[in-house]
C-alpha positions in Angstrom: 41.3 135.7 54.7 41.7 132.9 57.2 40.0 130.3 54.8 42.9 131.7 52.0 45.7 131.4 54.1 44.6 128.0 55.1 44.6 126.9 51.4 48.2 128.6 50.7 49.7 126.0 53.4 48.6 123.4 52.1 49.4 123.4 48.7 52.9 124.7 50.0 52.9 121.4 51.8 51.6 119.4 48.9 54.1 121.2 47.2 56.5 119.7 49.6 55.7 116.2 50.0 56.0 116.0 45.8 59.4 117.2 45.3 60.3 114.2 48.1 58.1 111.6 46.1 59.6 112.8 42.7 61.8 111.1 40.4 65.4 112.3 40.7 66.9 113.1 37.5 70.8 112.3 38.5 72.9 110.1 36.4 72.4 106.6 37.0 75.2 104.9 39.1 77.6 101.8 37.3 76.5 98.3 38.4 78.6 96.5 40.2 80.1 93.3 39.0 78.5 89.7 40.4 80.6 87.5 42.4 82.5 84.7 40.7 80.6 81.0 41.7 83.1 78.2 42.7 83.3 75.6 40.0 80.5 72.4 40.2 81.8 69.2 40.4 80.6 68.3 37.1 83.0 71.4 36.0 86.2 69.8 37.6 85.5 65.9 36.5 85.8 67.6 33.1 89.6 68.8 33.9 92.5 65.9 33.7 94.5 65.5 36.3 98.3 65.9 35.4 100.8 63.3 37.1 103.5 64.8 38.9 105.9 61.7 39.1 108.3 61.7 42.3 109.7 58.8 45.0 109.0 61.1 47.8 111.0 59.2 50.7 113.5 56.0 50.7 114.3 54.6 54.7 116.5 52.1 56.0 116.3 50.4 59.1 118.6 50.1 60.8 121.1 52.3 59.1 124.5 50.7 60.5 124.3 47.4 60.9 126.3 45.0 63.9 127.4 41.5 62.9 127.7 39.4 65.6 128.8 35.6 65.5 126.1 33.1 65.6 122.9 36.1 64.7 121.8 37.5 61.6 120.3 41.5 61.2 117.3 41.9 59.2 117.7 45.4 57.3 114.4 46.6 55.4 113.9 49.4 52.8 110.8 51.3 52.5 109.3 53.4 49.7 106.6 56.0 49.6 106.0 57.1 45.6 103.4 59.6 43.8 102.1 58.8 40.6 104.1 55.9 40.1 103.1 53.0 37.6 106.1 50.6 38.7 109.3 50.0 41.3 112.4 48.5 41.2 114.4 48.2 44.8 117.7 46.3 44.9 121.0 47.0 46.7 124.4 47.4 45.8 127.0 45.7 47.7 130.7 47.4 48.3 132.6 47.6 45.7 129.9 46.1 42.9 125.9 46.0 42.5 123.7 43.5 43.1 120.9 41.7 41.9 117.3 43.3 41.1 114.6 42.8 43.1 111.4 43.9 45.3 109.6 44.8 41.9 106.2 46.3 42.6 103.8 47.1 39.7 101.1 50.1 40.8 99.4 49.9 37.0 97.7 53.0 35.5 94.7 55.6 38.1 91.6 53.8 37.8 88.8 55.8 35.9 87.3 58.7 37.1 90.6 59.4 39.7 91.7 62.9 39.3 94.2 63.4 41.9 97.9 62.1 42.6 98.5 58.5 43.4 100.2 57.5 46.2 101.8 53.9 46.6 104.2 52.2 49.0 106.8 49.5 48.3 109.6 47.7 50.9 112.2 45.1 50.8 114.1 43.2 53.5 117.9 41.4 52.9 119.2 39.4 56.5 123.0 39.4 57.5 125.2 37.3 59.2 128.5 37.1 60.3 129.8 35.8 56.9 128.6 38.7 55.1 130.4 41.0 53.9 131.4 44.7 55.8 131.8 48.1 54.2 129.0 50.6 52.8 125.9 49.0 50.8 123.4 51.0 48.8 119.8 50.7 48.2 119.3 51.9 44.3 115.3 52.5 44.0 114.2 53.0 40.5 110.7 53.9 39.6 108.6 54.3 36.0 106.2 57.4 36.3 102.7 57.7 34.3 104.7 59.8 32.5 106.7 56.8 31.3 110.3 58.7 32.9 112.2 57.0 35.2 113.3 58.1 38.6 115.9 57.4 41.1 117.0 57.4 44.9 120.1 56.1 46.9 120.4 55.1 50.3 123.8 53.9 52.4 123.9 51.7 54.8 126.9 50.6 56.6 127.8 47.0 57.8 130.4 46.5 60.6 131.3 43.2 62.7 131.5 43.8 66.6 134.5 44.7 68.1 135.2 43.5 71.5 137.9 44.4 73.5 138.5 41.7 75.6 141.2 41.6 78.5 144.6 40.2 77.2 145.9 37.5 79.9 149.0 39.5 81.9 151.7 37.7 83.6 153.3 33.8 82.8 150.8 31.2 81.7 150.0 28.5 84.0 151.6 25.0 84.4 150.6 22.1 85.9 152.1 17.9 86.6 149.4 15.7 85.6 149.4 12.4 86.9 151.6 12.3 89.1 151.9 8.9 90.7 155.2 7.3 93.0 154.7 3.7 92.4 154.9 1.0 93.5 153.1 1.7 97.1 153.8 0.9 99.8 157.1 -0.4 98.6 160.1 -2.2 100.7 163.0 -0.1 102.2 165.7 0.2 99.9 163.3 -1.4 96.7 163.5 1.2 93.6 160.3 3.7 93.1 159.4 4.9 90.1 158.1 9.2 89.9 155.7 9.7 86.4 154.0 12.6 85.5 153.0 15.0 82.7 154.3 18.4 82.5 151.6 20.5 80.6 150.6 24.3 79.9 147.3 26.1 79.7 146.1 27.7 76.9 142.9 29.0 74.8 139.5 26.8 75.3 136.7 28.1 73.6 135.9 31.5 74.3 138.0 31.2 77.8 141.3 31.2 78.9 142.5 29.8 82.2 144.1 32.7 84.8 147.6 32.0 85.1 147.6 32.6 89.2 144.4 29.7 89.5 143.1 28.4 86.6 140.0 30.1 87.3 138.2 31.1 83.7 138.3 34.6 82.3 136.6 35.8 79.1 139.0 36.0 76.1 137.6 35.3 72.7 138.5 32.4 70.7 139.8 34.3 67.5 142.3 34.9 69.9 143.7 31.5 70.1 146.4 31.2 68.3 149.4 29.4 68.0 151.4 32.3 67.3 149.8 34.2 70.6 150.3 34.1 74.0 146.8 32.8 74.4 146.0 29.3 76.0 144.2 26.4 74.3 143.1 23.5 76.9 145.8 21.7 78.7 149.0 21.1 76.1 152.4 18.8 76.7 155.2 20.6 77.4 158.1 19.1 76.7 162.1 19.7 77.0 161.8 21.3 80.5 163.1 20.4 83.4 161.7 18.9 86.7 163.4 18.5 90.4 162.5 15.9 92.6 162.3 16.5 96.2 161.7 14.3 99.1 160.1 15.2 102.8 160.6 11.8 105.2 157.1 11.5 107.4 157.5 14.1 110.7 159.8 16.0 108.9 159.5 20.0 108.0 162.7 19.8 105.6 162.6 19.2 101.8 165.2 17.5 100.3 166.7 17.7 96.6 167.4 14.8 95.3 167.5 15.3 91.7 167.0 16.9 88.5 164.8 14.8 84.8 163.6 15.9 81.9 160.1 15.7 79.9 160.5 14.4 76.8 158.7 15.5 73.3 155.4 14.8 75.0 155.6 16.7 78.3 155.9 12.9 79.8 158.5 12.2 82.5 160.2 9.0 84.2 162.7 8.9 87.1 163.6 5.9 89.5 164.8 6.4 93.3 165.4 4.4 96.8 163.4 4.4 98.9 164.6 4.4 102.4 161.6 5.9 104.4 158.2 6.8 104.8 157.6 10.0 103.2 156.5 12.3 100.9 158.3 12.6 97.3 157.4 15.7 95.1 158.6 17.1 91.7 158.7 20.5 90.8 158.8 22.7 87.7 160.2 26.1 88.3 158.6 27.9 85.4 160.5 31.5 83.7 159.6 34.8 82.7 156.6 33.1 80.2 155.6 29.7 82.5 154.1 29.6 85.7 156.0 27.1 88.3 153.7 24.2 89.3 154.6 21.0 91.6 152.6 17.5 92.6 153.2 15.6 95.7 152.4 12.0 96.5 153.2 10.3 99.7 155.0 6.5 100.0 155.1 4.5 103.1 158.1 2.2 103.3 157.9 -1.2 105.2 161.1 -2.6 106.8 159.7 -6.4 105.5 
């Protein structure tokens, strides 16, 4: 019995052990698909490239442009392009264009290039104070490897500088040039004669004299002109009058003693006695436009 019931077990567990070993007789499952593989290199060399023409930026430097007087500005335009085979850059001045130039020729992708073609290109123009002001434009014109042509604008704007100077306030000044009482010393009761030139300031250069001193200020010389009240170096003044004065030596008192004129050339000529020592001065009053201004000399008179 025992030797029987030993042999049941195991082919029970034989029995086991072959329905885990077995075959199963389900339905098979679906294969899944394979992953794609990226393209070789020798797969991409085989497919052209196809040009995508543009002009992908057009800068100008400086964009506003200061003339001053005696300096010139350098303005420069600069081009960045994709598959481009040729460049034209010129500019248009206000109110017209202008003449071609800054051509650049790129040519054709060499062999074997399969990807966009980038290229750059740049022209200068230099201004001065005779140029021109208003709004220029750079015109860029390019030939694609597709044989189309493309285009770009850029402004620019050219301005001379604008300064502000101070304009001179108050009369302008005079002054008696040469003023001279001659002959000296001279006999009591012999004749002297009082010269001098009456003149007024005006523009010189870019200065103009201060009415108060003569002391320089800043003014501009497009300024100057005859139809301003601006000052140009030291000028005749003529038709004006002049007073003649005379102080005797250790006296405080002034005394008129009469009245000339200048003639066409600011000059003037006067003859007096003289009596004593002293001092003999002629005066210009000036108005609401001149300045006053006077010149002294002194005489000494000898009794022999």
């Amino acid at each position: 019995m025992v030797k029987r019931a030993a042999t049941t077990l195991v082919a029970v567990a034989m029995g086991v052990t072959a329905l885990a070993t077995a075959p199963a007789y389900a339905d098979p499952a679906a294969p899944s698909p394979s992953p794609k593989s990226d393209p070789t290199p020798a797969e991409t060399a085989r497919k052209p490239y196809t040009p995508n023409p543009r002009i992908l930026s057009v800068d100008v430097d400086p964009d506003v442009v200061v003339l001053r007087k005696g300096r010139s500005v350098q303005v420069t335009a600069r081009v960045t392009t994709r598959d481009v085979r040729s460049i034209d850059i010129d500019l248009w001045r206000p109110g017209g264009h202008g003449g071609h130039g800054g051509n650049g020729w790129f040519g054709k992708p060499k062999s074997g290039h399969h990807g966009p073609k980038f290229d750059h290109a740049s022209r200068s123009w230099r201004f001065d104070w005779n140029d021109r002001t208003g709004t220029y434009k750079v015109h860029v014109e390019a030939v694609g490897l597709d044989g189309k042509k493309y285009h770009e604008y850029r402004s620019f704007t050219v301005k001379r500088e604008e300064r502000h100077w101070p304009r001179p306030t108050g009369p302008k000044a005079t002054r008696i040039a040469g003023f001279d009482a001659t002959p000296e010393p001279v006999r009591k009761g012999r004749t002297l004669t009082l010269k001098g030139t009456l003149q007024v300031a005006q523009c010189w250069g870019d200065w103009y004299y201060g009415w108060n001193d003569y002391s320089g200020r800043r003014g501009g010389d497009r300024f100057c002109l005859d139809n301003r009240n601006f000052w140009h170096d030291w000028h005749w003044l003529g038709s004006q009058d002049v007073k003649v004065y005379f102080q005797p030596a250790g006296s405080r008192k002034w005394h008129y003693v009469g009245t000339t004129e200048t003639n066409g050339h600011g000059h003037f000529a006067t003859k007096v006695r003289a009596w004593r020592s002293g001092t003999w001065a002629v005066r210009f009053d000036g108005n609401r436009r001149l300045k006053g201004s006077q010149a002294t000399d002194y005489v000494k008179v000898r009794r022999h």
